[in-house]
C-alpha positions as CSV (number, residue, x, y, z in Angstrom):
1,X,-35.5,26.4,-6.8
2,X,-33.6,25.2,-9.8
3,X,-34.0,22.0,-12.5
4,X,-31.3,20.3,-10.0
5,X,-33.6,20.1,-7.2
6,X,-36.0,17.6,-8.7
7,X,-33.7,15.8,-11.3
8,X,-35.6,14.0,-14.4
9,X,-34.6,10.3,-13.6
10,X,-33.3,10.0,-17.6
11,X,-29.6,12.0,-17.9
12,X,-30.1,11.8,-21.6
13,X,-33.5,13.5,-21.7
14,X,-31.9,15.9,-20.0
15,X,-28.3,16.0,-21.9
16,X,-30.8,15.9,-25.2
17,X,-32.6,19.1,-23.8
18,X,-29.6,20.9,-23.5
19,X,-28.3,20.2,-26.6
20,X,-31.3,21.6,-28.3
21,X,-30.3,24.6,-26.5
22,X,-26.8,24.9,-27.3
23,X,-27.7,24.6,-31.2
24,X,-30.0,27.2,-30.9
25,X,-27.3,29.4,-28.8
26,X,-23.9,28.4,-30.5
27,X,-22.4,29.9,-33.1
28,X,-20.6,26.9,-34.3
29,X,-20.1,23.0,-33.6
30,X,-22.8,22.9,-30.7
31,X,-21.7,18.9,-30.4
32,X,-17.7,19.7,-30.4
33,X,-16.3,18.2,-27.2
34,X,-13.3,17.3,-25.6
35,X,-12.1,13.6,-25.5
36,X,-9.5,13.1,-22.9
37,X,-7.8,9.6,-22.8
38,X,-4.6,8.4,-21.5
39,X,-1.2,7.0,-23.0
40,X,0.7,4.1,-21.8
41,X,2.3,6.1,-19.2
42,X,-1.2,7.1,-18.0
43,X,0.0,10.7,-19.2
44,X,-3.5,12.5,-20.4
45,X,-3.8,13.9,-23.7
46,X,-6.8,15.8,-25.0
47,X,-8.3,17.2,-28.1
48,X,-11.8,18.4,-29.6
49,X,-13.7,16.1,-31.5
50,X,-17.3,16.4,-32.5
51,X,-19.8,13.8,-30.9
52,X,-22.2,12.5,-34.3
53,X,-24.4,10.5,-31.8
54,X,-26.0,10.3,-28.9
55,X,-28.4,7.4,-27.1
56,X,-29.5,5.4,-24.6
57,X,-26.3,3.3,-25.1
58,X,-23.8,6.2,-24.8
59,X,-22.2,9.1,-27.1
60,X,-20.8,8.5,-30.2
61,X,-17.7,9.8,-32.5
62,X,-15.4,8.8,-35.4
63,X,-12.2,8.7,-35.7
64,X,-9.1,7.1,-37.5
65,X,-8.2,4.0,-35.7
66,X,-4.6,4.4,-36.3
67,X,-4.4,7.7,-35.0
68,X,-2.5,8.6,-31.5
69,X,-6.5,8.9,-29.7
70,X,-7.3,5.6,-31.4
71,X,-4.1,3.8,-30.3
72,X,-4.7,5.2,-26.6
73,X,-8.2,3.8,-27.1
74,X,-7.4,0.4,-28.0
75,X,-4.5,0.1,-25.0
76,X,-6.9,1.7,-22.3
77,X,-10.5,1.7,-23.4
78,X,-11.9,4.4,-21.7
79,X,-12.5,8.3,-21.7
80,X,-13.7,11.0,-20.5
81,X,-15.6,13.7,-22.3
82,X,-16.2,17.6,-21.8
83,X,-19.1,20.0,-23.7
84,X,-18.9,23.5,-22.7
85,X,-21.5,26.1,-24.1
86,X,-20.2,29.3,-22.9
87,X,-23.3,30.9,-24.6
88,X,-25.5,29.1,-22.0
89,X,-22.9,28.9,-19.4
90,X,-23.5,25.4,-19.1
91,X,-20.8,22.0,-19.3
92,X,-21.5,18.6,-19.3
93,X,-18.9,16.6,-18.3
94,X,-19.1,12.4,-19.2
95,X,-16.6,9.5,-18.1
96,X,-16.8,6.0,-18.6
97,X,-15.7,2.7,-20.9
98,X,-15.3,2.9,-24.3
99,X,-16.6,0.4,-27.2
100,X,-16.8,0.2,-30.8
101,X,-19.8,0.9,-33.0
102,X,-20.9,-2.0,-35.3
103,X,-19.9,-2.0,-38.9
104,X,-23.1,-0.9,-40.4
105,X,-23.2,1.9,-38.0
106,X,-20.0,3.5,-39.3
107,X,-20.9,2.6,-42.9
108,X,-24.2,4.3,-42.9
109,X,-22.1,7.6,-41.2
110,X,-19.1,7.1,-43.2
111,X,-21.2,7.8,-46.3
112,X,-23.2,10.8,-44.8
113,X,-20.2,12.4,-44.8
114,X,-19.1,15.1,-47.8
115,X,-17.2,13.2,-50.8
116,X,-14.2,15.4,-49.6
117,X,-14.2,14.4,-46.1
118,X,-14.3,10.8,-47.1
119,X,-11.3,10.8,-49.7
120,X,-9.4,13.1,-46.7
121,X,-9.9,9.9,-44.6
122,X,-8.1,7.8,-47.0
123,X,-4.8,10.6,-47.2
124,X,-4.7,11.2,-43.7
125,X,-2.3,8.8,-41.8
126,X,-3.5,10.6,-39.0
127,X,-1.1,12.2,-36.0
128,X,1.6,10.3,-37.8
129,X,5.2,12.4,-39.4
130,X,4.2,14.2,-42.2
131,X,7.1,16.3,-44.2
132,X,5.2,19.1,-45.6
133,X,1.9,20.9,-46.8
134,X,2.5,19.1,-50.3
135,X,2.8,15.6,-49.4
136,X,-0.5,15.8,-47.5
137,X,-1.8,17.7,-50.7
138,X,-0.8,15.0,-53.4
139,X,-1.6,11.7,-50.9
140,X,-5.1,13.2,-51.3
141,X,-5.1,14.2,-55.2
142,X,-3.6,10.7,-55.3
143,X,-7.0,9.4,-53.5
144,X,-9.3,11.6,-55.4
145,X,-7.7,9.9,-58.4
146,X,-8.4,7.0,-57.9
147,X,-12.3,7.4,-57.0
148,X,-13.7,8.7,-59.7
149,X,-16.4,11.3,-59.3
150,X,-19.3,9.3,-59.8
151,X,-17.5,6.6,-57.3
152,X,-19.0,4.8,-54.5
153,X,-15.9,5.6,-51.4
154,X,-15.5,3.0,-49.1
155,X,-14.9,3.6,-45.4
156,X,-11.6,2.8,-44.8
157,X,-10.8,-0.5,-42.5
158,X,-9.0,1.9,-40.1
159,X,-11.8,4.4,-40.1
160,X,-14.4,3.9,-37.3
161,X,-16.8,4.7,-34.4
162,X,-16.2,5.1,-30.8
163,X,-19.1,5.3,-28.1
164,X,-18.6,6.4,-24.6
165,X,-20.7,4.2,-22.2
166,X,-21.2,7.0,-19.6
167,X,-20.8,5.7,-15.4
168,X,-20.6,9.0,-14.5
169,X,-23.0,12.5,-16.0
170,X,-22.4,16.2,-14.9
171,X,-24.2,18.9,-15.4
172,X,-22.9,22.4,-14.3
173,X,-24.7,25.3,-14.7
174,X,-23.4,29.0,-14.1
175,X,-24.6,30.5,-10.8
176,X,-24.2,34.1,-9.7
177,X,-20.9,34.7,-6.9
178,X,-19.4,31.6,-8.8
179,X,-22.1,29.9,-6.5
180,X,-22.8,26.9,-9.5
181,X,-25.1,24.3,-9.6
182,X,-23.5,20.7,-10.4
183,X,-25.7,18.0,-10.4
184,X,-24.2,13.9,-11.4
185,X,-25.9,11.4,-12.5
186,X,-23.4,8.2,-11.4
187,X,-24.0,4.0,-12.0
188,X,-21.9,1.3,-11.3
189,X,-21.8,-0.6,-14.2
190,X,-23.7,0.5,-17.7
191,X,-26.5,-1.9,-16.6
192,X,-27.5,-0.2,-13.1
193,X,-30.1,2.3,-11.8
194,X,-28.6,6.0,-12.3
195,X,-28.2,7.7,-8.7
196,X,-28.2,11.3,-8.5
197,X,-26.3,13.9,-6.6
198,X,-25.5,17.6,-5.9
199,X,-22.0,18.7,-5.7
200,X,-20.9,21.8,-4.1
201,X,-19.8,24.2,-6.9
């Protein structure tokens, strides 16, 4: 018998539980995932980003707004998202619409962040041209100039949250002869009953 044969009825209990586990396991970025959306042509594209919160409402990350993920975002508002903790041998896989975080949401993790990483924000025209090395370099000595050290730095109006309203939760656990357990937790809407199934591997 295995956790999939009687199911918790909560997928984020159980998504929570394993993420206690993978910090305890991983060496580093326990919450790095992979965000997968789509450009105009429906063409994938996919990257790692690190998820900074996780609810009853969905999983969360930031991003810059102007960026190629966030333009993708704003043209086709939904995504698909892959953890993978090869210490555990265990993935989670997540799909469904995605919406913005409120303003004092962002604000409050905006200015968790390290002083660095904020004014980094600012430089960054994200996945746009960039010449060389040294432009990057003095956009953000330019930045850093202009906040003093002892500065409150704002979030920038093109630097925001994304949450993931999941339709659709997998859990995959490593089985011996490649024999896997999958087990998906699937709604229709954000506002229905989860329904649970077992996939062959």
């Amino acid at each position: 018998m295995t956790l999939f044969d009687t199911p918790p009825q909560d997928p984020f209990g159980l998504f929570d539980s394993w993420m206690a586990d993978a910090a305890q396991s991983e060496v580093n970025d326990p919450n790095a995932m992979a965000l997968a959306t789509a450009d105009a042509s429906g063409l994938p594209n996919v990257r790692m980003v690190l998820l900074k919160g996780v609810d009853a409402r969905g999983f969360v990350f930031y991003t810059n707004l102007e960026s190629q993920k966030g333009g993708e975002l704003h043209t086709h508002p939904q995504a698909a998202l892959c953890f993978h903790w090869k210490s555990l041998q265990r993935q989670v896989r997540v799909r469904g619409p995605v919406s913005a975080v409120d303003d004092a949401e962002a604000d409050a993790y905006f200015a968790s962040r390290s002083r660095e990483s904020r004014l980094g924000a600012w430089a960054s025209q994200q996945s746009r041209a960039l010449g060389d090395r040294a432009e990057l370099d003095a956009a953000y000595e330019t930045v850093a100039a202009r906040y003093g050290a002892d500065d409150a730095i704002p979030r920038p109006p093109h630097w925001s949250g994304r949450r993931v309203t999941p339709l659709s939760i997998e859990f995959w656990q490593d089985g011996n002869h490649r024999l896997h357990d999958r087990l998906v937790y699937a709604r229709p809407a954000p506002d229905a009953d989860w329904q649970t199934q077992r996939l062959y591997p």
